[in-house]
N, C-alpha and C positions, 0 to 999 in steps of 0.2 A: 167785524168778525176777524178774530188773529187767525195769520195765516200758522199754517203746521210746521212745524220743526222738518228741518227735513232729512234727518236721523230718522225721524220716526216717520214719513214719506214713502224711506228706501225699506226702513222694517217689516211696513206693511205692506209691501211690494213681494221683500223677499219671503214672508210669510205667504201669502196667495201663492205664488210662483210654487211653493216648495207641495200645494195643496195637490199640483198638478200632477205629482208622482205616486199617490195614493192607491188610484182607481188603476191606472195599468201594473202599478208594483202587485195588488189587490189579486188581480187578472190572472197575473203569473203565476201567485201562490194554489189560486186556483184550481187552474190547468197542471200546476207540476202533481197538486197532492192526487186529482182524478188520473192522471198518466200515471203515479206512480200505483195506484189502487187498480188502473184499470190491466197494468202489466202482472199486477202477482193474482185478480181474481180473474183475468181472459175474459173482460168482458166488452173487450173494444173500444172504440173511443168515447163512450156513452159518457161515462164517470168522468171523463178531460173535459168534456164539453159543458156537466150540469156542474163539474168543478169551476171552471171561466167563467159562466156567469152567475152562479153563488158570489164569488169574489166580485166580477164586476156589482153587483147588487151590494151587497157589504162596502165594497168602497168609495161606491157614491152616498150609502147611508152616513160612513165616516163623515165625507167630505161636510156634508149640509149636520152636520153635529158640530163638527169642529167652526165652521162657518158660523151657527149660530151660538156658540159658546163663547169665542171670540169676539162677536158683536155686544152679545150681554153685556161682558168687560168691561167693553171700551166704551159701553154707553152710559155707566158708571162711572168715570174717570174722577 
């Protein structure tokens, strides 16, 4: 079995690594759009909170798409 290049080692490192900012980036966009709907309709923090986790839920969807898109690929090579 040849061993892997290890350019492509650190790529697939830095790829995963970069997966990791997804789901909290996700999170934020979230929370800011229910904060900012929940300040112009007064309706509390209701809309911040089903906003955080819409985004959390979307950004782990992201994640395991990108994950298995990725794998496709490379299992193509």
């Amino acid at each position: 079995m040849p061993q892997p290049d290890r350019s492509d080692v650190w790529a697939r490192a830095a790829f995963y690594a970069g997966l990791s900012f997804i789901v909290p980036a996700s999170s934020l966009v979230g929370y800011g759009a229910g904060w900012f709907l929940d300040k112009h309709l007064h309706t509390g923090p209701v809309l911040a909170v089903v906003g955080a986790l819409a985004g959390t839920a979307l950004g782990i969807v992201d994640v395991i798409r990108t994950v298995i898109r990725k794998e496709k690929n490379a299992g193509g090579r």
